[in-house]
ZAVEX-451413 format. One record per residue (C-alpha): residue number from 0; residue in three letters; x, y, z. Coordinates in Angstrom, 3 decimals. Example, Ala and Ser with C-alpha at 12.3 -4.5 7.8 and 13.67 -1.06 7.14 Angstrom:
// ZAVEX-451413
0;ALA;12.300;-4.500;7.800;
1;SER;13.670;-1.060;7.140;
//
This chain:
// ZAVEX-451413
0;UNK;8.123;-11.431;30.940;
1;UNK;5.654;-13.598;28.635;
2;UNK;7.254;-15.434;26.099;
3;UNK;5.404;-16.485;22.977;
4;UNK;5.885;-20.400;21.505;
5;UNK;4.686;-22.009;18.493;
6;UNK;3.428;-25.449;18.266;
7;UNK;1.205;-27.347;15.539;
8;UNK;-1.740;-29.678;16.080;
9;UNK;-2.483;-31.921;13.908;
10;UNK;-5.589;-33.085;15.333;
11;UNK;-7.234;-29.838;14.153;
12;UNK;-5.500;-29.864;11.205;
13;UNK;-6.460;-33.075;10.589;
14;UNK;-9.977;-31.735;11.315;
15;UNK;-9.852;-29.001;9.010;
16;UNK;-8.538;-30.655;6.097;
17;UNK;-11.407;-33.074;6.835;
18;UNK;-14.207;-30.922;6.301;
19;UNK;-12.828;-29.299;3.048;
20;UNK;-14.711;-30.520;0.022;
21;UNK;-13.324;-31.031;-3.791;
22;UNK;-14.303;-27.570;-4.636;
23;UNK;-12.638;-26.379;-1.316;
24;UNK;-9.433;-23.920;-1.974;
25;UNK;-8.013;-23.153;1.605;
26;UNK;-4.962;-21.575;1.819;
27;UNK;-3.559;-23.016;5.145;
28;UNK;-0.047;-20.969;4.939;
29;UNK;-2.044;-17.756;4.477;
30;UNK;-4.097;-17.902;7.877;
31;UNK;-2.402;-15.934;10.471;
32;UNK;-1.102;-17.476;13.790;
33;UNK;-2.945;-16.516;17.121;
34;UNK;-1.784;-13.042;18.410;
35;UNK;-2.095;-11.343;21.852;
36;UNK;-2.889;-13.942;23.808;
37;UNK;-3.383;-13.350;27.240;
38;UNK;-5.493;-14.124;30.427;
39;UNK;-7.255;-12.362;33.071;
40;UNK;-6.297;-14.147;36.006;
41;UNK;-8.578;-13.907;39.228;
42;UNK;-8.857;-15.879;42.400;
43;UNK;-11.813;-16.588;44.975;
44;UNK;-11.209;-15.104;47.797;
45;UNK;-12.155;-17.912;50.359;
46;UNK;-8.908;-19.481;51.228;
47;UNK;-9.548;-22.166;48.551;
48;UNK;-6.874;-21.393;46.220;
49;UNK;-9.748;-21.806;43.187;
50;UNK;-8.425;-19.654;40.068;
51;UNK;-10.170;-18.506;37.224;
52;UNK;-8.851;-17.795;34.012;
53;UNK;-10.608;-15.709;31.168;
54;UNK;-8.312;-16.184;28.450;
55;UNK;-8.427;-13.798;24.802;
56;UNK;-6.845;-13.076;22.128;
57;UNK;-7.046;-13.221;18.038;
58;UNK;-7.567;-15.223;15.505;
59;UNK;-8.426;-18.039;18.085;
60;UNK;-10.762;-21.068;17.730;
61;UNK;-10.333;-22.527;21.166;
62;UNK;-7.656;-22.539;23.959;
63;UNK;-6.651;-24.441;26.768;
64;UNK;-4.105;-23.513;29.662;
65;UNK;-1.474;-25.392;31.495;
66;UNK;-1.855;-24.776;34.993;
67;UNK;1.821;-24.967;35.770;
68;UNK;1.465;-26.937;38.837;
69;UNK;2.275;-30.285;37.435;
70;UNK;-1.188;-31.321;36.999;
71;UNK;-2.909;-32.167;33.666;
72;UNK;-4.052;-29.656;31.152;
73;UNK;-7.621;-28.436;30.676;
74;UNK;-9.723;-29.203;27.966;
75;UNK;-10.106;-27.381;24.738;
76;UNK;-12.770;-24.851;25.490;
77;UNK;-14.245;-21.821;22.995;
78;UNK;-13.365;-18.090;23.147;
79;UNK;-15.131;-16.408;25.906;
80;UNK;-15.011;-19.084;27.862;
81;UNK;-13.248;-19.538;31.469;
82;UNK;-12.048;-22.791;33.235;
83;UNK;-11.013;-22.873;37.049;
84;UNK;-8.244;-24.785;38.939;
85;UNK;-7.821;-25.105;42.732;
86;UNK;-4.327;-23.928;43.438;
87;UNK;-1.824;-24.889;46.469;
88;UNK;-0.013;-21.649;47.977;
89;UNK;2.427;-20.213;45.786;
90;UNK;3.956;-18.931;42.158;
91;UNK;2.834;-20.998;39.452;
92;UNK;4.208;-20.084;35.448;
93;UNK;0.495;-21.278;33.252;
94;UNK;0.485;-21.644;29.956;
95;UNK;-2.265;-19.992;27.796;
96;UNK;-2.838;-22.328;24.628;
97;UNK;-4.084;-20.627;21.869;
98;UNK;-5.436;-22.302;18.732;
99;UNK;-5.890;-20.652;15.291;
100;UNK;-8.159;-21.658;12.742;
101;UNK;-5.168;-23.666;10.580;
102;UNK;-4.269;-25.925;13.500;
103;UNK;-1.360;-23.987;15.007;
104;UNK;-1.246;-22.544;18.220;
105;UNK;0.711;-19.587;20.040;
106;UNK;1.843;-19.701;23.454;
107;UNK;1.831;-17.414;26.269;
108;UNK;3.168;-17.476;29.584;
109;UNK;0.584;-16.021;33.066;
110;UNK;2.208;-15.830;36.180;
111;UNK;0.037;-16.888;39.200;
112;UNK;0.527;-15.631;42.447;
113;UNK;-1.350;-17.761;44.857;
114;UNK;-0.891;-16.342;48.517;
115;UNK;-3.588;-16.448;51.415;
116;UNK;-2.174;-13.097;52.861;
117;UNK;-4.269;-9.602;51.851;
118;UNK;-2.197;-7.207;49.526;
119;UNK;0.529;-5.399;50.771;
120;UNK;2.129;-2.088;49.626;
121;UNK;-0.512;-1.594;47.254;
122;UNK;0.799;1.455;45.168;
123;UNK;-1.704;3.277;42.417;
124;UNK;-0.912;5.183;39.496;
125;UNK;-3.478;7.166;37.950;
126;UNK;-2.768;8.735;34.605;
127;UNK;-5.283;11.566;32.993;
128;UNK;-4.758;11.273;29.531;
129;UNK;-3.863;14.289;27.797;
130;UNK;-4.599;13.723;24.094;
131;UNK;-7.740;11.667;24.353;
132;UNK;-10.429;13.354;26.097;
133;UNK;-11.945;12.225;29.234;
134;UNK;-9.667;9.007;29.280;
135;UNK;-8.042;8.198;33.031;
136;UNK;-5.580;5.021;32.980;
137;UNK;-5.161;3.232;35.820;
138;UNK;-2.103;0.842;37.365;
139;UNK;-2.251;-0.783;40.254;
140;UNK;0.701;-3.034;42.027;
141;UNK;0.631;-4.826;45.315;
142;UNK;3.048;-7.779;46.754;
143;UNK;0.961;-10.728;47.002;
144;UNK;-2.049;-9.577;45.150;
145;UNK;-3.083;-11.716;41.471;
146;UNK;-5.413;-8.863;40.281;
147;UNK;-7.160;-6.132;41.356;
148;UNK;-10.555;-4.324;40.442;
149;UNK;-11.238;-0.647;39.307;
150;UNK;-14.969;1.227;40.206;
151;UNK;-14.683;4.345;38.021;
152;UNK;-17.856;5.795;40.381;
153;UNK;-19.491;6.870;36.745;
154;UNK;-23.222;6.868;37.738;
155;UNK;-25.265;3.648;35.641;
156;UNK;-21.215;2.098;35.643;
157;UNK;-21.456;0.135;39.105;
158;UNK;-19.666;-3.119;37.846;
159;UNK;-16.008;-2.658;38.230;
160;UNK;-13.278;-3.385;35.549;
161;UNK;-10.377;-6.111;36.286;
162;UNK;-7.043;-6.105;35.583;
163;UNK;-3.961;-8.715;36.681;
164;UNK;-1.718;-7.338;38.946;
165;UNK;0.830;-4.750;37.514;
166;UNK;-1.477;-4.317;34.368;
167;UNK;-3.445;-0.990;33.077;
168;UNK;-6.552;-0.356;32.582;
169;UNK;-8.154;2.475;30.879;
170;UNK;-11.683;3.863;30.696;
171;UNK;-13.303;6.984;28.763;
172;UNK;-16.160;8.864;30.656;
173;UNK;-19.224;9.916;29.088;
174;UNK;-18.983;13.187;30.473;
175;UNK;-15.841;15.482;31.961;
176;UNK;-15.887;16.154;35.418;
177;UNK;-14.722;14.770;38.834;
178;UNK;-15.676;11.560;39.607;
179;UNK;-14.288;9.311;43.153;
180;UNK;-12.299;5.463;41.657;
181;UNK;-12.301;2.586;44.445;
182;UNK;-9.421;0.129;43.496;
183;UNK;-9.569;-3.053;45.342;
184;UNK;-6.516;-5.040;44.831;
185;UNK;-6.927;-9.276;45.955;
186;UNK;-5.281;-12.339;46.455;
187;UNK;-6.754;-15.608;47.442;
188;UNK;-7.117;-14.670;50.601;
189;UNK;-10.419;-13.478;52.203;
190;UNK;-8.521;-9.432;52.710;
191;UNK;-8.589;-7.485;50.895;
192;UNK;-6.742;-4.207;50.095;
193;UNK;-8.231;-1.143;48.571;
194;UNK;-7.750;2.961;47.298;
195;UNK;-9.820;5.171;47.077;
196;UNK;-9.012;8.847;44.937;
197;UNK;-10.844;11.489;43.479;
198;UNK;-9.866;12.008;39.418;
199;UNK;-10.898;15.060;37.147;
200;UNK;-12.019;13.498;33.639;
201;UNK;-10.861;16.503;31.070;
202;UNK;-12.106;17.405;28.282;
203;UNK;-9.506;17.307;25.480;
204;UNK;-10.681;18.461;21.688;
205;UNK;-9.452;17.028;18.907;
206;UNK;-9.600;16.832;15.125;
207;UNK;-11.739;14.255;13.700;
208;UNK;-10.096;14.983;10.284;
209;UNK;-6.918;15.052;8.734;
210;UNK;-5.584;18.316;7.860;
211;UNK;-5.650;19.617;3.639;
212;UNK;-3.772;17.071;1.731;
213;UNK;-0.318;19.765;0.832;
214;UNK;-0.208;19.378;-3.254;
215;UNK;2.479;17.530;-4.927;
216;UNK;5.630;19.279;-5.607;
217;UNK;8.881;18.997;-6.591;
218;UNK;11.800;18.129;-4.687;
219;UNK;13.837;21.206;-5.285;
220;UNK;10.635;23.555;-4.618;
221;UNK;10.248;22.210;-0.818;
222;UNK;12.007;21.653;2.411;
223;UNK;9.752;19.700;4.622;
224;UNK;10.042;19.894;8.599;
225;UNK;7.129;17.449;9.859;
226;UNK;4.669;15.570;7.325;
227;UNK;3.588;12.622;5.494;
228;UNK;3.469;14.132;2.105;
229;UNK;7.423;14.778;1.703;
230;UNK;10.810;13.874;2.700;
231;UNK;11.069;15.598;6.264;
232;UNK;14.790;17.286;7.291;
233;UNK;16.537;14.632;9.111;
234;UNK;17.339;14.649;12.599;
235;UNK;14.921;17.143;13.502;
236;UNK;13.773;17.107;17.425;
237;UNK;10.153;18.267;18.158;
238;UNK;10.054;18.407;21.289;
239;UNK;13.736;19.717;22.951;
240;UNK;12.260;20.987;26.106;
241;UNK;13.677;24.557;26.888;
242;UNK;11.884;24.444;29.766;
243;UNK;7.922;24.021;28.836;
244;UNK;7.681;20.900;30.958;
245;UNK;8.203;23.227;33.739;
246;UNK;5.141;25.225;32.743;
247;UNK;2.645;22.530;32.296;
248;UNK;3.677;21.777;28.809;
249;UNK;3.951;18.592;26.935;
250;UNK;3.381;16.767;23.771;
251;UNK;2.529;13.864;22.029;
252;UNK;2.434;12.487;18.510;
253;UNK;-1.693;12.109;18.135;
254;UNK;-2.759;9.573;15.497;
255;UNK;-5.683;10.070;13.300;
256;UNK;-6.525;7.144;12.327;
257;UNK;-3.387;6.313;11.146;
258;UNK;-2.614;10.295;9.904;
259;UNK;-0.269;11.489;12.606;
260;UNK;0.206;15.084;13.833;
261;UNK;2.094;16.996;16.103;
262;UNK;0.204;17.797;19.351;
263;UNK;1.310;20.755;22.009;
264;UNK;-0.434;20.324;25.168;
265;UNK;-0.468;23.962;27.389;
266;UNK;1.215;25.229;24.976;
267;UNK;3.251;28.018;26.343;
268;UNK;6.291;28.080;23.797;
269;UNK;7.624;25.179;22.096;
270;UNK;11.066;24.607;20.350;
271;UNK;11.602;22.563;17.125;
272;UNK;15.349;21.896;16.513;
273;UNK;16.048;21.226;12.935;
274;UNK;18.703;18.522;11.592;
275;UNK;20.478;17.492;14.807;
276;UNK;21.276;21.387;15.752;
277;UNK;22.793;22.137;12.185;
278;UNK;21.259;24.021;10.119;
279;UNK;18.954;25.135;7.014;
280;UNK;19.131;27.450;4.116;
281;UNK;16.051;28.421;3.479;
282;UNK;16.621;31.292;1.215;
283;UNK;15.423;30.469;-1.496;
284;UNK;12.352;29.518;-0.654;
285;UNK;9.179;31.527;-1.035;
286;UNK;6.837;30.646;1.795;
287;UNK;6.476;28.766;5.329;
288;UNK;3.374;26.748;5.810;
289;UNK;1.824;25.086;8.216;
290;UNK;-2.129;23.808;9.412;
291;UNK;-2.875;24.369;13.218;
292;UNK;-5.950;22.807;14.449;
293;UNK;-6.791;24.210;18.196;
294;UNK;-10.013;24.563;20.614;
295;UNK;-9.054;27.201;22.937;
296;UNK;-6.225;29.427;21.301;
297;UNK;-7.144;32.429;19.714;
298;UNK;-3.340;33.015;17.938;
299;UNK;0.223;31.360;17.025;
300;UNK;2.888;33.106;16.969;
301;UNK;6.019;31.618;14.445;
302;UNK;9.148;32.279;14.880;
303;UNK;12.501;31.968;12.608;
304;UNK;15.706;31.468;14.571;
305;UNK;18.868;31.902;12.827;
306;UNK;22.471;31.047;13.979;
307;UNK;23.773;33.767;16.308;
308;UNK;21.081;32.994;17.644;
309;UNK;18.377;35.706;16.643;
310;UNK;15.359;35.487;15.750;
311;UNK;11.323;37.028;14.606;
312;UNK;8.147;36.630;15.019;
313;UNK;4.858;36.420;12.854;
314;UNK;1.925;35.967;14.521;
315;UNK;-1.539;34.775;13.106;
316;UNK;-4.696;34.406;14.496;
317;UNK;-6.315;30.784;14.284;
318;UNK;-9.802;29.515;13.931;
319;UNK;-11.178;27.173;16.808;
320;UNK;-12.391;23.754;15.872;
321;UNK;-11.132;23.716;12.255;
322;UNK;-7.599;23.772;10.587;
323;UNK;-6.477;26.381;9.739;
324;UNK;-3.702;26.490;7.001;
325;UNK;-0.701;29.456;7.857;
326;UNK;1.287;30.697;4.338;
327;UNK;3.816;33.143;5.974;
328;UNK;6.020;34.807;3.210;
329;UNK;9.261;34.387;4.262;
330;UNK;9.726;38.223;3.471;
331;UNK;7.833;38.228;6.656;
332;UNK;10.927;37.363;8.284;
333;UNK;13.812;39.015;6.381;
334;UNK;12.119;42.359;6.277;
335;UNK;12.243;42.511;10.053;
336;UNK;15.985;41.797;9.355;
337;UNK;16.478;38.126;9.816;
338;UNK;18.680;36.356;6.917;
339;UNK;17.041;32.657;6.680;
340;UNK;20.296;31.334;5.100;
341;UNK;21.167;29.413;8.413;
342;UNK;17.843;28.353;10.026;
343;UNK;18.140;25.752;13.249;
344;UNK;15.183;26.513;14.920;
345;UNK;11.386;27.240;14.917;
346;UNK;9.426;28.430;18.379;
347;UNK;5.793;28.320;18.202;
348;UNK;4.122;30.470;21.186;
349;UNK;0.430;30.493;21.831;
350;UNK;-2.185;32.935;22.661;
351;UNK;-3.490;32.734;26.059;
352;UNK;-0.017;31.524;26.962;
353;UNK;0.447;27.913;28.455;
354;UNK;-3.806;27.858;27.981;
355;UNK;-4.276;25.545;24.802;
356;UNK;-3.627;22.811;23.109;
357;UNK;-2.812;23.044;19.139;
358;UNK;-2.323;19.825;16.623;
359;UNK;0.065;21.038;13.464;
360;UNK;0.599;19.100;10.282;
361;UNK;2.353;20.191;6.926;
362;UNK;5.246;22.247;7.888;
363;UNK;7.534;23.271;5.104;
364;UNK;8.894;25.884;3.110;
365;UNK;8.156;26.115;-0.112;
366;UNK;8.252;27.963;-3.544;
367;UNK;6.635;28.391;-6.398;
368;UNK;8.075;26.447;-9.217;
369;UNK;9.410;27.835;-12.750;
370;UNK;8.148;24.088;-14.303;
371;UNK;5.470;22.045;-13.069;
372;UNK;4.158;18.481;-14.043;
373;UNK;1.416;18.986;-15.489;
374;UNK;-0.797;18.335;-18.968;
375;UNK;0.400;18.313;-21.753;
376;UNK;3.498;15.774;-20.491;
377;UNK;6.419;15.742;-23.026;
378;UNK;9.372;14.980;-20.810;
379;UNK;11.826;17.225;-22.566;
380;UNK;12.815;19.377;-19.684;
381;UNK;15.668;19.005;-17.463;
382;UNK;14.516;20.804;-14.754;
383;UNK;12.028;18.733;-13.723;
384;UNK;11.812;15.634;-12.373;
385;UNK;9.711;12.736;-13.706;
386;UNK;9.042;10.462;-10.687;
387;UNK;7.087;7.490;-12.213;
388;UNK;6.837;4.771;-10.105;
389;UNK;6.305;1.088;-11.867;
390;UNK;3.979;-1.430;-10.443;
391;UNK;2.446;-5.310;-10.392;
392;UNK;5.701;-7.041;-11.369;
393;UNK;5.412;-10.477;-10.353;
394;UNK;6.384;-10.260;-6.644;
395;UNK;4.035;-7.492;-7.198;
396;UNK;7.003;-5.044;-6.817;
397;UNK;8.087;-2.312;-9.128;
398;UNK;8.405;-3.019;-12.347;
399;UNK;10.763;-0.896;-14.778;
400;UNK;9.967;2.454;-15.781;
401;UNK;11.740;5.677;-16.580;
402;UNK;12.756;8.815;-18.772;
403;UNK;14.999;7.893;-21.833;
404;UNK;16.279;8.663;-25.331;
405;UNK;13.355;8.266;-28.297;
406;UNK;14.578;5.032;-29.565;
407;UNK;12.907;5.783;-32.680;
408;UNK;12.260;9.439;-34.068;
409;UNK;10.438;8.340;-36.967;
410;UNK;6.682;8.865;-37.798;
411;UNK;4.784;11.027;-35.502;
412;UNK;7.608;11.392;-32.844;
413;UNK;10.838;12.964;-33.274;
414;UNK;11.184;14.218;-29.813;
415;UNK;14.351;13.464;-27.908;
416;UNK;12.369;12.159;-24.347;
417;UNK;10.353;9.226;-23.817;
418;UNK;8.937;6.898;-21.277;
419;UNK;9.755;3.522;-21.155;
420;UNK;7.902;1.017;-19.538;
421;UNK;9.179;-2.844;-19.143;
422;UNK;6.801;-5.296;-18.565;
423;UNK;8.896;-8.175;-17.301;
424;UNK;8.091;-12.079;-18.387;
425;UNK;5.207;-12.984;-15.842;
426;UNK;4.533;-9.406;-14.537;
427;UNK;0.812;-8.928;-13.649;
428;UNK;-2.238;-8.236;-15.806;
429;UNK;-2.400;-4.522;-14.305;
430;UNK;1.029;-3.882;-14.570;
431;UNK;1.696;-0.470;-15.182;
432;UNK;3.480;2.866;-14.239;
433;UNK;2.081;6.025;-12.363;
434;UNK;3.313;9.618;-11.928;
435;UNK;1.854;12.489;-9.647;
436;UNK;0.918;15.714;-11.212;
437;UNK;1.929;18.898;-9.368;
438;UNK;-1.231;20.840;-11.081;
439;UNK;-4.638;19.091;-11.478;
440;UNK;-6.013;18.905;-14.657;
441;UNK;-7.922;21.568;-16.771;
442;UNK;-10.745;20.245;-18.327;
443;UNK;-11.296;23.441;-20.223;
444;UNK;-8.610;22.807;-22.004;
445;UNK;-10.604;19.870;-23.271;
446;UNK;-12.175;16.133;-22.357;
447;UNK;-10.170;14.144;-25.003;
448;UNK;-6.753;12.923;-24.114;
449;UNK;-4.552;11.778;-27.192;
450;UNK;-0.950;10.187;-26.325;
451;UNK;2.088;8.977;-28.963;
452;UNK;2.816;4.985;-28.251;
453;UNK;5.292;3.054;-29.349;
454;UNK;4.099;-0.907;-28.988;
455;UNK;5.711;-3.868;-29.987;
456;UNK;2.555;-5.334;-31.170;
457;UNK;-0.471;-4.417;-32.915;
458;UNK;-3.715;-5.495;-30.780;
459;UNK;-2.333;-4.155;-27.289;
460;UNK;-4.640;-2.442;-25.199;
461;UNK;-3.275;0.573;-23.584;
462;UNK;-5.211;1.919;-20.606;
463;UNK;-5.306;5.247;-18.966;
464;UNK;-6.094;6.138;-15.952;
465;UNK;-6.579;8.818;-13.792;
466;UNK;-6.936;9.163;-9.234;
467;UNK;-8.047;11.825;-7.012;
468;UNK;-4.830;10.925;-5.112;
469;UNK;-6.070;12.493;-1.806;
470;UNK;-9.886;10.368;-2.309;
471;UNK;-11.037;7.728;0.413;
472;UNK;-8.845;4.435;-0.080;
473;UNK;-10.234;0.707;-0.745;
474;UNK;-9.258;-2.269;0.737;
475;UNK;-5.868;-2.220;-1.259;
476;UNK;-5.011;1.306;-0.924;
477;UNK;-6.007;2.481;-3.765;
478;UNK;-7.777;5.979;-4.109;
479;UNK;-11.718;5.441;-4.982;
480;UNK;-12.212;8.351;-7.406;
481;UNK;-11.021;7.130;-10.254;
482;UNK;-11.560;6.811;-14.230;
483;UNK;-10.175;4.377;-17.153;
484;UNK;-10.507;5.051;-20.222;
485;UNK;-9.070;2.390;-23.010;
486;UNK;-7.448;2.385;-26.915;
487;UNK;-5.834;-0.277;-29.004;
488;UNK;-3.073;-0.416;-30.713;
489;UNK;-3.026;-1.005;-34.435;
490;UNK;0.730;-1.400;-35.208;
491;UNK;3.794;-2.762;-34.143;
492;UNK;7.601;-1.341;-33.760;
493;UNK;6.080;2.185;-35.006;
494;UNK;4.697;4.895;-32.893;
495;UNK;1.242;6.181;-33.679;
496;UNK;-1.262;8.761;-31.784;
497;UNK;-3.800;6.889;-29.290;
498;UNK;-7.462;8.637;-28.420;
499;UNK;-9.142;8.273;-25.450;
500;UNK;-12.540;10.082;-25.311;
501;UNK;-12.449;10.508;-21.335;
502;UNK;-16.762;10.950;-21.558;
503;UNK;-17.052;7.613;-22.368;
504;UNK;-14.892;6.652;-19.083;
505;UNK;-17.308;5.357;-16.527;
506;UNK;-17.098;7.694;-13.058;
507;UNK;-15.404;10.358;-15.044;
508;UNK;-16.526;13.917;-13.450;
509;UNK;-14.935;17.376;-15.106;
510;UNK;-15.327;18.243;-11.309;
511;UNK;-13.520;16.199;-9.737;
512;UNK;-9.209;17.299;-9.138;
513;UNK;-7.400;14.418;-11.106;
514;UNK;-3.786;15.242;-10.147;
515;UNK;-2.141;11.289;-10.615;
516;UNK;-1.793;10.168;-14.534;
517;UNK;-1.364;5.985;-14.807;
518;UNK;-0.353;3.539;-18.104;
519;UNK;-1.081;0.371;-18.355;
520;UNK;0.966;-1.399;-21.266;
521;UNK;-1.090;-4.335;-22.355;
522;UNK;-3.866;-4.321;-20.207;
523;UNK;-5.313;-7.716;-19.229;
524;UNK;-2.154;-9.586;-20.099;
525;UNK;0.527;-11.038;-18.088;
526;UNK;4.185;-9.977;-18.965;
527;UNK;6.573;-11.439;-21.795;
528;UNK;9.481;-9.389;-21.565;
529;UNK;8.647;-6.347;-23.725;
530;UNK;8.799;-2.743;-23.564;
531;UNK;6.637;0.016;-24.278;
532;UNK;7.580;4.026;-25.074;
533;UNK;5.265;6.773;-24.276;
534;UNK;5.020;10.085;-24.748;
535;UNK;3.155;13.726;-25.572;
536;UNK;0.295;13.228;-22.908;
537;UNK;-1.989;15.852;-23.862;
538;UNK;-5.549;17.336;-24.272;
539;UNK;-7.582;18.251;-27.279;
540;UNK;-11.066;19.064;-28.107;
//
């Protein structure tokens, strides 16, 4: 087991401070520590004892190792560099000293195994992986052995890969197909031990994008079963094995780039159990959905199973190398003459049985809602939820926001439901509040949005904004198709109709689906403790 130390030197610190100028701002706390530090570890195989370490890691200016054997430490040397140490027969615990840029350094601890006998019980483990295609993973352990080398026998690849002994390594061909791997595992001694195996490199399709982006809805109209867009039924099992694993089958959860999806591997037929083996009342929902992304099936069959157990099927044929998004009407189901009121299970079977592999993504029942969020916004109903979330307090966490009682019906506002938006003493500059529409916004219906504001000062300048929420991110996370659009306010402690002429907005396209509304209560100012009302969000001509 490696364990990981922290120590501080403050001869590069000293260093560093050194070279800073006047004008210099460095932010010492802020610079991450070194991180996953280790060393390959290899030995000449002469009978010398002479090992050779090839230390990396990240965030690392220079390292240095203690050999362990009582003998001094090496010098500082730079990343990519190696130092050597001749070694007396035996187990040695080496440090690996990493430095960071700030002066501290992580820790690691490499066992050394220095023996002048060959390898002995050399056992191999090779692992076709079955989600990333033509990947084979390779793990190789032998008593007395300090690392061991892989040939993958790809043809232009003649240089083999190292690894230390009991470690993976992993390599993607260029092409599928069957290809011979020589593992030769070594000590210091002049033996040494080797395998030889033939591998099949697979082919395993993908997605290379994530699937449709399911639109916002509300709470009461959904019951999610696997997704990132809502709150998924607890305790649900997607993967219970009723005996796939015995046909081949298997899955994984594959991650897109950080999007993960549900991936059936053969699939034959494949249980999902729903909230720890209770069950779901999905009668009052409208639809099922899911998107199925596969290479080699030509259909999916979906299956209800209520308590009892029974259950039907609906079967739909998919599209290879796309997503394909699956709306099954639950009627689907009940008019065979299944009641949905006491759902614990869904079984997905695939046409050419146990012969594909599917990814699936978005799986809920839904139904259309009687109220949406949507323009015009006047927050009078109490059916629907208003789910603003506040923002750039300053911890940079929420800041207050929600639906309230008009403080004031007076002037141009005599409705009964507001927003109210705090902006706390020191809260940030952008401060402000956001809410997701369910239905994108109409332009038809006009380019002008006009909004009722109560401020508690004349001169504030209200911004609103509106995201593609479901555009490419920035650096911070924030969707990149965007508008603002900006209006002053000319009184105080009254309420009085804002304009924002959403032309003038630079990057604002009638095109484009704006489905998140934000406010920004006295834009370009940091907080002082007051609050702001909203309300009426609407567009005109």
């Amino acid at each position: 087991m490696k364990k990981i130390h922290f120590i501080i030197s403050f001869f590069a610190l000293t260093i560093l401070l050194g070279c800073a100028n006047d004008n210099s701002d460095i932010d010492l706390d802020g610079i991450a520590l070194p991180e996953n530090i280790s060393a390959l570890t290899t030995v000449t195989q002469d009978n010398s004892g002479k090992v050779t370490f090839l230390p990396k890691g990240e965030g690392v200016t220079q390292y240095k190792i203690n050999y362990g054997d009582g003998s001094a430490e090496s010098d500082y040397f730079s990343p990519g560099g190696t130092v050597s140490h001749i070694y007396k027969e035996g187990v040695y615990n080496a440090k690996i000293i990493a430095m960071g840029l700030n002066g501290e350094s992580t820790e690691t601890d490499q066992q050394v195994v220095v023996s002048f006998k060959a390898p002995q019980n050399l056992q191999v483990v090779i692992t076709n992986d079955l989600s990333v295609s033509k990947k084979i993973t390779v793990k190789a352990t032998a008593d007395f052995a300090l690392f061991y080398e892989v040939y993958f026998g790809e043809t232009g690849k003649p240089d083999p890969i190292s690894a230390n002994n009991g470690e993976s390594i992993s390599y993607t061909y260029k092409e599928a197909g069957v290809y011979t791997i020589r593992v030769v595992s070594k000590s210091a001694a002049v033996k040494t031990t080797e395998y030889t195996a033939q591998v099949t490199a697979t082919l395993v399709l993908n997605p290379t994008t994530s699937a449709p982006t399911p639109p916002n809805r509300q709470a009461a109209d959904v019951i999610s079963i696997y997704g990132s867009k809502y709150t998924n039924v607890a305790g649900t099992n997607y993967f219970p094995d009723w005996g796939q694993a015995g046909q081949g089958s298997s899955w994984t959860e594959f991650d897109l780039n950080g999007d993960k999806m549900l991936n059936y591997i053969k699939l034959s037929y494949q249980g999902i159990a729903l909230a720890d083996g209770t069950s779901i009342d999905v009668s009052g929902m409208e639809f099922l959905h899911m998107d199925v992304w596969t290479a080699d099936l030509q259909k999916i069959e979906t299956s209800l199973i209520n308590v009892g157990p029974s259950e039907k099927p609906v079967t739909k044929d998919l599209t290879a190398n796309q997503w394909t998004s699956i709306d099954i009407p639950i009627s689907a189901f009940t008019s065979q003459g299944l009641s949905v009121d006491k759902i614990f299970q869904l079984k997905l079977v695939g046409t050419p049985w146990a012969g594909g592999t599917v990814f699936v993504d978005n799986i809920y029942f839904y139904k259309t809602a009687a109220q949406s969020v949507q323009l015009p916004l006047d927050f009078e109903s109490s059916a629907i939820t208003y789910a603003w979330g506040g923002f750039g307090d300053a911890g940079f966490g929420p800041i207050p926001v929600a639906v309230v009682a008009n403080p004031s019906k007076t002037g141009t506002n005599l409705s009964d439901k507001v927003v109210k938006i705090e902006k706390p003493s020191g809260a940030q500059v952008w401060a402000g509040a956001s809410l997701n529409l369910e239905n994108t916004i109409d332009f038809t219906k006009g380019t002008t949005v006009k909004i009722n504001v109560w401020s508690p000062k004349a001169g504030a300048d209200i911004l609103y904004k509106m995201e593609v929420s479901t555009s490419p991110k920035d650096g911070n996370g924030n969707p990149t198709v965007f508008f603002e659009a900006h209006a002053t306010t000319t009184t105080a402690n009254a309420w009085q109709v804002l304009t924002f002429d959403l032309t003038t907005a630079p990057g604002f396209n009638t095109a484009n689906k704006y489905d998140r509304v934000i406010l920004f209560p006295d834009f370009g100012q940091m907080g002082t403790g007051s609050t702001y009302y909203f309300d009426d969000i609407k567009q005109s001509n």
